[in-house]
N, C-alpha and C positions, 0 to 999 in steps of 0.2 A: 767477531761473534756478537758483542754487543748485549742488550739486555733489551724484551719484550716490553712492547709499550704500553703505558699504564693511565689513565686518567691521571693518577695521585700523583706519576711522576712526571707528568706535563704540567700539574699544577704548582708542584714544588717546582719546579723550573722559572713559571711564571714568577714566586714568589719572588724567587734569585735574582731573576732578572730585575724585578721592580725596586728592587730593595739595592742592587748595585746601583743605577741613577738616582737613587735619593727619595726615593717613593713611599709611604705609607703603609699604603692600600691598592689595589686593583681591583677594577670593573670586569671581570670576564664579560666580553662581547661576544664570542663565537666559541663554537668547540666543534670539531672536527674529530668525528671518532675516528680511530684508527678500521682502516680496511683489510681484516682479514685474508692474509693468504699465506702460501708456502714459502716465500719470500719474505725473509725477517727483517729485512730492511723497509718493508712496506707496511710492516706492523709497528703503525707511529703514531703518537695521539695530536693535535693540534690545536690549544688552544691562545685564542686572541685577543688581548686585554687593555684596557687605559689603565694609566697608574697615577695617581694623584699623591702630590706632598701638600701634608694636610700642616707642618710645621713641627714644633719638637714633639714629642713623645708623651712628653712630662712636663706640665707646667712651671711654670720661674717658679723657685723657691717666693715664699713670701718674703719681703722685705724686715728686716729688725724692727721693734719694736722700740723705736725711740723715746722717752720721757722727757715730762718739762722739767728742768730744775733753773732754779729754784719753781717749787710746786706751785700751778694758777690758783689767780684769787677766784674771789666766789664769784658767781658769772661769766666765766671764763675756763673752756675744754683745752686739753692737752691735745694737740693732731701733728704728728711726726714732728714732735720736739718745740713746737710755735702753742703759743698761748690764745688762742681763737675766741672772741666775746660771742658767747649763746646766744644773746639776742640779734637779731640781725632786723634793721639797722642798728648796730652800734649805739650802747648810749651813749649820752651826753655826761659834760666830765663834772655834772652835779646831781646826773642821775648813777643805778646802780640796776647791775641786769637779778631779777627774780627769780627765783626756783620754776617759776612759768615760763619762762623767758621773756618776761617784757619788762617795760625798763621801768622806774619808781625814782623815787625823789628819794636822793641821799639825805638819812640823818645825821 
């Protein structure tokens, strides 16, 4: 006997189906209404879709927050646990890097 055909359950259809291969999302390309008649098996909806995997869902967790220990000297940022000198280029090992980040003569 079966059950009368529906836009919404050709589209849930589609869902299922894109969603069992691994799919995201679908493009509906075509739709194919169902053609009316006395015959209930001819009362079918048809639609026709790409299905694109667009990758996970849900981005990566962010990463921990790692710290420098022991804590950087002055001119010098903390980035995933390493001690990175602000000024770039690097000073010199009788200069010191500044709150501007340039380098100055050690007192």
């Amino acid at each position: 006997m079966g059950h009368s055909g529906s836009y919404e359950r050709a589209e849930a259809k589609l869902r299922d189906e894109t969603a069992e291969i691994g799919g995201d999302y679908v493009k509906i390309v075509k739709v194919l209404p169902a053609i009316q008649t006395l015959d209930c098996l001819s009362n079918r909806w048809g639609i026709e879709g790409i299905a694109y995997r667009t990758g996970s869902a849900m981005p990566p967790p962010a990463p921990a927050a790692v710290d420098c220990t022991p804590p950087c000297s002055p001119g010098y940022a903390c980035s995933a646990g390493t001690c990175l000198a602000l000024c770039n280029p690097a000073c010199g090992p009788d200069q010191i890097c500044r709150q501007d980040r340039t380098c100055a003569a050690a007192r």
